[in-house]
N, C-alpha and C positions, 0 to 999 in steps of 0.2 A: 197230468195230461192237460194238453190247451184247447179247450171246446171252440173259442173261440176265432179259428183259423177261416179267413175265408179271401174274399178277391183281394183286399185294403191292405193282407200281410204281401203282396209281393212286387219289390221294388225294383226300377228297370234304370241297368247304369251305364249300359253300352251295348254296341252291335254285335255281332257274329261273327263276320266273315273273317277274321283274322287266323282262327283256328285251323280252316283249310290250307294258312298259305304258312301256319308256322305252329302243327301240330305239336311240336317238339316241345316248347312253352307250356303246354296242355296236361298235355300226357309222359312227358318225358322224352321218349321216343316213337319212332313206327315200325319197331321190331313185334318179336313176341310179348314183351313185354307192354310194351303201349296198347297193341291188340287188346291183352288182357284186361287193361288200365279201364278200356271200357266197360267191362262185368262188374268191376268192382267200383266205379262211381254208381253203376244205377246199383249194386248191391248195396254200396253205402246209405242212398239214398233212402232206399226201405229199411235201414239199420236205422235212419234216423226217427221213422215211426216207432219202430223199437223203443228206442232211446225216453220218446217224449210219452211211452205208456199208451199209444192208440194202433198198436198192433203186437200180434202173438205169432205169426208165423210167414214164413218170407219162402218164395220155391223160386228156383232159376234151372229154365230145361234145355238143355244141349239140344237142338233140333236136327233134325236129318237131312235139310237143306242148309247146314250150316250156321242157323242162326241164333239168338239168343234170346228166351224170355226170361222178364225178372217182374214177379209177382210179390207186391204184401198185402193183405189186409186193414192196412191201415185205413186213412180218412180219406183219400183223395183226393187228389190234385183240385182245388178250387175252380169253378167251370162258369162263370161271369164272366163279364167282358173288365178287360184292364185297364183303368184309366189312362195311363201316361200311354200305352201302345195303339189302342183301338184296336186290341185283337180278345181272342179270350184268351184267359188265366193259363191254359193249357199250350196254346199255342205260344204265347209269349216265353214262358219257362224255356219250349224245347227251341226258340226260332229265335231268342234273343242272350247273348251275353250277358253275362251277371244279371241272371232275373231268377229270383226264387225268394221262396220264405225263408230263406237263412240271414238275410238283411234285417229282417223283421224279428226282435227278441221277445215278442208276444209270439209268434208261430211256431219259434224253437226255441227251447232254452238253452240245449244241448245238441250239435249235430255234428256229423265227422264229414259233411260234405262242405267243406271252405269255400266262400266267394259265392256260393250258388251257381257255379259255372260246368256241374257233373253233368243233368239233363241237355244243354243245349252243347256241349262239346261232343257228347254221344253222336247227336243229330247231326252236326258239324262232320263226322266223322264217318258214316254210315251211306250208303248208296240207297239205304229206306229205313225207316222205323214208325211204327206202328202203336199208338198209346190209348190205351185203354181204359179207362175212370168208371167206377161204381162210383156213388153218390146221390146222395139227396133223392134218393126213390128212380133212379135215370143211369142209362148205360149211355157214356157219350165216347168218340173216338175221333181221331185225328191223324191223318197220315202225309207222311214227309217223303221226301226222294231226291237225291242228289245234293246229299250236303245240306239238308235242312230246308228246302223248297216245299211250300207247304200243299199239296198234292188236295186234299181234302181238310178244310176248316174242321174246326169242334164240332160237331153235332152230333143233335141223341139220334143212337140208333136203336133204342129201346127200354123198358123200365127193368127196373133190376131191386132186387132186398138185399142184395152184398156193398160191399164200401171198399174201397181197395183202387190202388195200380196194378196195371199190368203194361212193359214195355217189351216190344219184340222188336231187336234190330238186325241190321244183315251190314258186316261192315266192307265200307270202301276199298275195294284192291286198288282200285287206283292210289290210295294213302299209302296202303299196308304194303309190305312186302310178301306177307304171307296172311291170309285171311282164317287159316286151319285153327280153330281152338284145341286147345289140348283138356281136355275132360280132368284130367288127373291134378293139372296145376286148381282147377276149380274147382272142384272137389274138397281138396287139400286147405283149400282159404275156406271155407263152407265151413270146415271141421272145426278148424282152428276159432273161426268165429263164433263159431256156436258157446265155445267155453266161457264168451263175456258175457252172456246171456240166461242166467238159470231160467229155465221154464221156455225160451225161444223156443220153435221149430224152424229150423231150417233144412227143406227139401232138394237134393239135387238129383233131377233125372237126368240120364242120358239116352236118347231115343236111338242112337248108332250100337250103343252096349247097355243095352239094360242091365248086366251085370253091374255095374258101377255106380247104379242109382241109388241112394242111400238117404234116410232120414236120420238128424243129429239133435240131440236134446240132452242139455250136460244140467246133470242134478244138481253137482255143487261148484259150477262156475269154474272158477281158474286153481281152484287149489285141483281137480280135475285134470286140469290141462299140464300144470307141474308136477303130477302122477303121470300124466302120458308121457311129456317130455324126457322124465327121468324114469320109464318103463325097464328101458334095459342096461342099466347102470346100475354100481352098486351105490345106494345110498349112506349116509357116514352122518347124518342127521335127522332128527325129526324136520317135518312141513312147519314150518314159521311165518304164520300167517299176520297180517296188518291190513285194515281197512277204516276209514272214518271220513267226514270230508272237515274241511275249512276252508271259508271264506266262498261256499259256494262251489269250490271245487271239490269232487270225488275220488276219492283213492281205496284201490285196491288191488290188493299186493299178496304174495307170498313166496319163500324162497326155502330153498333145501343147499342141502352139499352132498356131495357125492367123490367117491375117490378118482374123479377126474382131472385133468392138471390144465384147464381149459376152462374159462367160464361163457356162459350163455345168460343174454338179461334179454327177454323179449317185453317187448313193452306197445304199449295203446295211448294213442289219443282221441277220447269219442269215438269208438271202435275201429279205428283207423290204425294198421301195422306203421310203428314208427321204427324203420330198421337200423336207421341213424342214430337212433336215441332223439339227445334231447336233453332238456331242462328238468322232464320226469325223473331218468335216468341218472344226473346230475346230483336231486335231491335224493334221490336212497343211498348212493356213493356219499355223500355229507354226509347222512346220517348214520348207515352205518357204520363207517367209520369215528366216526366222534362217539357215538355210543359205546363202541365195543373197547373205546379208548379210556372213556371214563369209565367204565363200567370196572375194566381191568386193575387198574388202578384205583377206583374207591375199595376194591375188595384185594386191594393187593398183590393180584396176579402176576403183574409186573414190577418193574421197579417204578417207583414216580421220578427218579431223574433220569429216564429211560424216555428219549423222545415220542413211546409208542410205535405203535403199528401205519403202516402204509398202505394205499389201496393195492400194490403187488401181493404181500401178507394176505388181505383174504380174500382176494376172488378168484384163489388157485379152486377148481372145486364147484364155481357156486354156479347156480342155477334158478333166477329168478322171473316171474311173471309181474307184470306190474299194466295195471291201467289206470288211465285218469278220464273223471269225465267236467270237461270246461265249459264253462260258460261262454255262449257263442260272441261273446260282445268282447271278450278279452281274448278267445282262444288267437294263434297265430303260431306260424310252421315258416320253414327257411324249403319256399319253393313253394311253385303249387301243386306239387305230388305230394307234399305233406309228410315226408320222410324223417324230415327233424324238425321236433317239437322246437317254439320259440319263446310259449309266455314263461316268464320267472316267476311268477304268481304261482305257479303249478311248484316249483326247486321247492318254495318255501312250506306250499302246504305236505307235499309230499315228509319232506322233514320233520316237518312237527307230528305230523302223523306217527312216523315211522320210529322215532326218538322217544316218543312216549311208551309205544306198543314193545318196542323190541327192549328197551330196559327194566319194563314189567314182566316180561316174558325171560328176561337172562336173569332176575330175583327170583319167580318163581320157578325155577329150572334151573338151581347151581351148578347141579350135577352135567348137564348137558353142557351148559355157558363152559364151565371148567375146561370139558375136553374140545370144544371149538376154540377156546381160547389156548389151549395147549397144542393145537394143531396149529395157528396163527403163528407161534414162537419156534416150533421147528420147521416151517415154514422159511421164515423170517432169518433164524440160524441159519440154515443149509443156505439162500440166498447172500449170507454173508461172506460164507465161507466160501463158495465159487466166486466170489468177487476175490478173495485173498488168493485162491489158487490161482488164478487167472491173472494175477496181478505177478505172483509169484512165476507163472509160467513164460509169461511176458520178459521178465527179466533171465529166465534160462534160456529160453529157446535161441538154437544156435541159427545160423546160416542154412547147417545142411537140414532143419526140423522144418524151416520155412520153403525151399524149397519141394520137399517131400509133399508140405501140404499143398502147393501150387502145381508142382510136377507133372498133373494131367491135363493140366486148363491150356488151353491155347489161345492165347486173349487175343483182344482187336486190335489194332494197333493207335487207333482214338483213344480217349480217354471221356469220352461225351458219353453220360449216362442219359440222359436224352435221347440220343441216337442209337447207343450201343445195345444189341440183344446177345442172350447166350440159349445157346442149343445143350439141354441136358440129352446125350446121346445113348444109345444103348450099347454095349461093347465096341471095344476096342477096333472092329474090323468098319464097321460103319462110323466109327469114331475120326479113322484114318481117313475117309474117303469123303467124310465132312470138312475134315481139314482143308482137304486138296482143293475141295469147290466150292468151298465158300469165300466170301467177301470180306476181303481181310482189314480193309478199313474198321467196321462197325459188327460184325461177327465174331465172338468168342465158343469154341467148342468144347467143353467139359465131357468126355465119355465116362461113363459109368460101367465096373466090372461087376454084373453080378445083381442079381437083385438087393435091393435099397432094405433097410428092417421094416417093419410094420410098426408105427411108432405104438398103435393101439393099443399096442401089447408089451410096450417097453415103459420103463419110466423113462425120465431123463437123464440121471446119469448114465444110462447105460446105451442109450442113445450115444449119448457124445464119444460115445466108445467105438460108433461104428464108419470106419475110414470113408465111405460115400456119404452119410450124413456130414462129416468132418467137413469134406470136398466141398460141399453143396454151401454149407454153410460161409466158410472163409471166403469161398468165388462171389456170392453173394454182396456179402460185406454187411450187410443190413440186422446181423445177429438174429436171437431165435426170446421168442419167450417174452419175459418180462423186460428183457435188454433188448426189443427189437425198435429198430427206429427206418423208417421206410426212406427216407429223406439221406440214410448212407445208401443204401442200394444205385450197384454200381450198373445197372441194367434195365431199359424200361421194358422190355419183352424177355421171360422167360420160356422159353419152348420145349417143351417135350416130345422129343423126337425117337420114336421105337419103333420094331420092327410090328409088322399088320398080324401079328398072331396072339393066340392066348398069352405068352409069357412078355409080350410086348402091351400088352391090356392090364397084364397085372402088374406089371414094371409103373404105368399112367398112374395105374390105383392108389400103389403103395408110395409115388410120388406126390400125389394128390391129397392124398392123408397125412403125411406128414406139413405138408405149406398147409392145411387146413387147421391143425392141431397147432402149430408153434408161430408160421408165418401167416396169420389167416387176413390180414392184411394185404397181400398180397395179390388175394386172391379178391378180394373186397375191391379192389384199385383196378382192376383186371388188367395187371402185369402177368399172366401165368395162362399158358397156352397150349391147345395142342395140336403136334404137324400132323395133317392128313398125309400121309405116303400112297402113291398108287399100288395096285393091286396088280395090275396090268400092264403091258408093253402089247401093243398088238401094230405089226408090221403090215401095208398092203404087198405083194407078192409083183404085179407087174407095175412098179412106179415106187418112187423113193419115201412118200408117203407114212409117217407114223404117227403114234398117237398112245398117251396112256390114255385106261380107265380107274377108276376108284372105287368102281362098283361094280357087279354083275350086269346093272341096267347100264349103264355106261358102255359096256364090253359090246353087250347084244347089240347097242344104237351104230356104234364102229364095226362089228362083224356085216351086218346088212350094206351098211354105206361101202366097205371097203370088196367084198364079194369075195375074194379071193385073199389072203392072210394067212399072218404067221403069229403065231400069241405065246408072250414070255410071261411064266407067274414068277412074279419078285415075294420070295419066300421069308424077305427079309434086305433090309436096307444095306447093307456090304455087297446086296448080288446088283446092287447098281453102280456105276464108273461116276466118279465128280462131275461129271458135265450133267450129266442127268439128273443126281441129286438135289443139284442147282437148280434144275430147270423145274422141278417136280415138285421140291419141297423147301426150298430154303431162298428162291428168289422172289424177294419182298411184292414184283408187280404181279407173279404167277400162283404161286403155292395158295396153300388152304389151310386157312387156321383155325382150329374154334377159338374160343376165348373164354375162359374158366371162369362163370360165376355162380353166387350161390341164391338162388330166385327165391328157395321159402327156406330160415333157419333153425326151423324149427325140425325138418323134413330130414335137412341134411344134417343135424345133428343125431337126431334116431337112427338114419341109414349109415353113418360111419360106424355107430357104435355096434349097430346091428351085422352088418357085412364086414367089417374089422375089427370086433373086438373077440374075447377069450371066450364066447359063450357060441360055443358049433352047434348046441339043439337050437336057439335062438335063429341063429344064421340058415341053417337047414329047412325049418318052421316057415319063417321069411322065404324063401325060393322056391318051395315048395308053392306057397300063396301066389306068387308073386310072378313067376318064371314058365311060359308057353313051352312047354318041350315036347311040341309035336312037329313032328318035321313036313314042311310043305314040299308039294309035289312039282 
């Protein structure tokens, strides 16, 4: 802990107003996600009292007006006047670009907020915010409005025995596109976070759903979270933990296997989601790899004129947790979202770490080492062996096997992968009728007969056994697996186009499982899409007048407006003519798409496994929790 933090640690390096005119720099975007982007700097911000041992519990309340408070207990924002600003300490943080103690390596040694630029991009960002400081025997407070205007300077507005921030903001619609929090995304980072922390308290209320309000306090830290992660899967190793630091930097780690054919490595910098990876991530791929190489080979597992194993051999399976915590004077990230880790200092200690711990761990564990490493070689076999088939296959396939596999695609007539999108369709009969109206330049139509397998439940080879998986694949060009490479993809938009009912929802599902398990990339890139189809056709009766809707509320806005009408439910995409399909779902200036991505993956790795995988009390349990089956009136 640093006693010694007060007005002298915080250094001022530039203005503000940039943030309003180029959000995007900041936060990424001004979607849902940038929204969020704000909870989670001022959450960071109280992770980093965490961090530096002058606080034990952090609360953030979903308000009922919408807004956001984030409380720690820590030391408090320093409340002197700032030399270089002539403001105070407080005002300066929230009212000036890069001003914080994170410049100052006496103030923090360790912090996940980069630049010092979390408090004043909030403020930047917010139509008000509101700051709160315990301190020094004194309650002082300070409030902003419109973008960081300082409304009320610092002053005490009374004495206090607590020590602590408190920050309440309300964010700008004029930025955002949407200003609605989703409780569940915050919650969910809440949880997750908690796991870096043995002994944290982390509080989240919800004032709109008290139901959802939860306190999170993880006993034993991230080997914890790698229990949660890997909850509903089956396991195929012991928890293989590693921790130590070098050179200042902190590591810790732990990893399992499980009979998944899929790996998942979440990782931390300074309690920051790095979902990019990174240099962290970099260093456990060296090590374990080189480890399990020697390792095999000092005890003769393998052959020594045997080039060893590869990173495809073993992260069929794995499932790792991994944090580091850096020293603020070297830490550094590609971007200011802090997505991927950048210092190499980190590759190295990670390694040394991990290199030491995981070959004392595979000596004292032969027995276990053995069957990991036996699973690495059939692994590795069966990868060989689909390379010889495939090579073999390559040299038989005739004319009429190539066609057969091509035989449903209707390509574009471009060859610009740039340009070009493919419509995965739902039968045959919407299939036809995509044809007819679509854009035959830059549109390819793929119908699909039949529901798609659920890979969750298949292995691989028996996957490649099933003619629409086949389809999907070849059309693609981009391969699946360990052979995928994103850079052959002959498509920059993939779209899932099915009919608006349950078996057109599970057709999305099963589609979506499968690009998540083999093409997950794809989905990362956000190439993979899905067509909103109207619901509706509602005609007016005296005037040529029409109109789809998409939604009930849609419908009733058109019933009122139009007075008199005639309403068609499209029960399914075949019961529309090409001109409509066109105009409704497939022409680029009109239709509605979502855009497939994955926000926390740790979330979406539980809920595939949970709603697609072999375990139906599992899956039951879940909907049962999880699922409102009360019908509104």
């Amino acid at each position: 802990m640093v006693s010694n933090y007060n007005e002298k640690h915080i250094k001022v390096l530039k203005g503000l107003e940039p943030v309003r005119k180029r959000p995007g720099m900041y936060i990424g975007s001004t979607d849902t996600r940038g929204l969020h982007h704000l909870v989670w700097e001022l959450f960071d911000n109280a992770v980093d009292e965490a961090l530096n041992g002058s606080a034990n519990k952090i609360e953030v309340v979903h308000k009922k007006d919408g807004s956001i408070i984030v409380t720690d207990n820590g030391r408090g924002i320093p409340v002197g006047k700032n030399l270089a600003t002539n403001l105070s300490t407080v005002d300066t943080v929230y009212t000036v670009l890069h001003a914080g103690g994170k410049f100052d390596d006496q103030a923090y040694k360790v912090s996940g907020g980069l630049h010092g630029v979390g408090a004043s991009v909030v403020n930047a960002l917010s139509r008000k915010l509101i700051v709160t400081v315990h301190r020094d025997g004194g309650m002082y407070e300070s409030i902003y409005q419109d973008g960081g205007k300082i409304i009320q300077p610092l002053k005490k507005v009374g004495n206090s025995t607590k020590h602590g921030t408190i920050v309440q903001f309300w964010p700008d619609p004029t930025i955002f596109k949407n200003i609605q929090f989703n409780p569940y995304m915050i919650k969910e980072r809440l949880h997750e976070s908690s796991f870096l922390f043995k002994g944290l308290k982390i509080v989240f209320v919800d004032e709109n759903n008290p139901e959802l309000s939860q306190t999170f306090i993880a006993k034993d830290g991230i080997l914890e979270y790698l229990k949660y992660v890997n909850e509903n899967k089956k396991t195929i190793s012991k928890i293989i933990p590693f921790k130590g630091d070098y050179e200042k930097i902190v590591v810790d780690g732990c990893f399992q296997y499980t009979d998944n054919e899929s790996e998942l490595i979440i990782s931390f910098a300074n309690s920051v989601k790095t979902s990019e990876g990174g240099s962290h991530e970099n260093g456990f791929k060296q090590a374990m790899l080189e480890t399990i190489n020697d390792y095999s080979k000092k005890y003769k597992l393998i052959n020594n004129k045997d080039k060893g194993f590869d990173w495809s051999d073993l992260k069929e399976g794995l499932s790792v947790v991994l944090s580091v915590q850096v020293p603020e004077k070297i830490i550094a990230y590609e971007g200011q979202t802090k997505n991927k880790l950048f210092t190499q200092e980190v590759k190295v200690a990670v390694a040394k770490i991990l290199t030491q711990q995981l070959f004392y761990f595979l000596e004292e564990n032969q027995a276990d080492a053995k069957q990991l490493i036996e699973r690495f070689k059939l692994i590795k076999e069966a990868k060989e062996a689909a390379k010889k088939a495939k090579e073999n296959t390559k040299k038989l396939k005739s004319a009429k096997s190539e066609r057969v596999l091509y035989g449903k695609l209707t390509p574009a007539q471009q060859k610009n992968p740039l340009q070009n999108e493919i419509f995965l369709v739902e039968g045959d009969s919407a299939g036809g009728t995509a044809k007819s109206g679509r854009d035959k330049r830059f549109q390819a139509i793929l119908p699909l007969r039949g529901k798609v397998v659920n890979v969750e439940k298949s292995r691989l080879q028996d996957l490649l056994k099933n003619e629409e998986i086949l389809s999907i694949i070849s059309c693609l060009g981009c391969g699946i697996g360990n052979n995928f490479n994103i850079k052959n993809l002959k498509y920059h938009k993939i779209i899932i186009m099915t009919d608006a009912d349950t078996d057109g929802a599970h057709i999305q599902v099963l589609l979506l499982t499968f690009f998540y398990r083999y093409m997950k990339e794809l989905i990362e890139q956000g190439k993979v899409y899905i067509a909103l189809a109207p619901l509706y056709k509602i005609s007016a009766k005296n005037s040529n007048k029409s109109a789809f809707a998409w939604d009930d509320y849609q419908l009733d806005e058109l019933r009122v407006k139009y007075g008199s009408y005639e309403v068609q439910r499209y029960k399914g995409l075949g019961e529309m003519n090409s001109e409509q399909l066109w105009t409704t779902t497939m022409d680029p200036s009109k239709r509605q798409l979502i855009q497939v991505s994955i926000q926390n993956a740790v979330q979406a790795e539980r809920k595939v496994s949970i709603l697609m995988g072999d375990d139906a009390s599992i899956r039951k349990n879940w909907i049962n929790e999880n699922v409102d089956f009360s019908i509104e009136e």
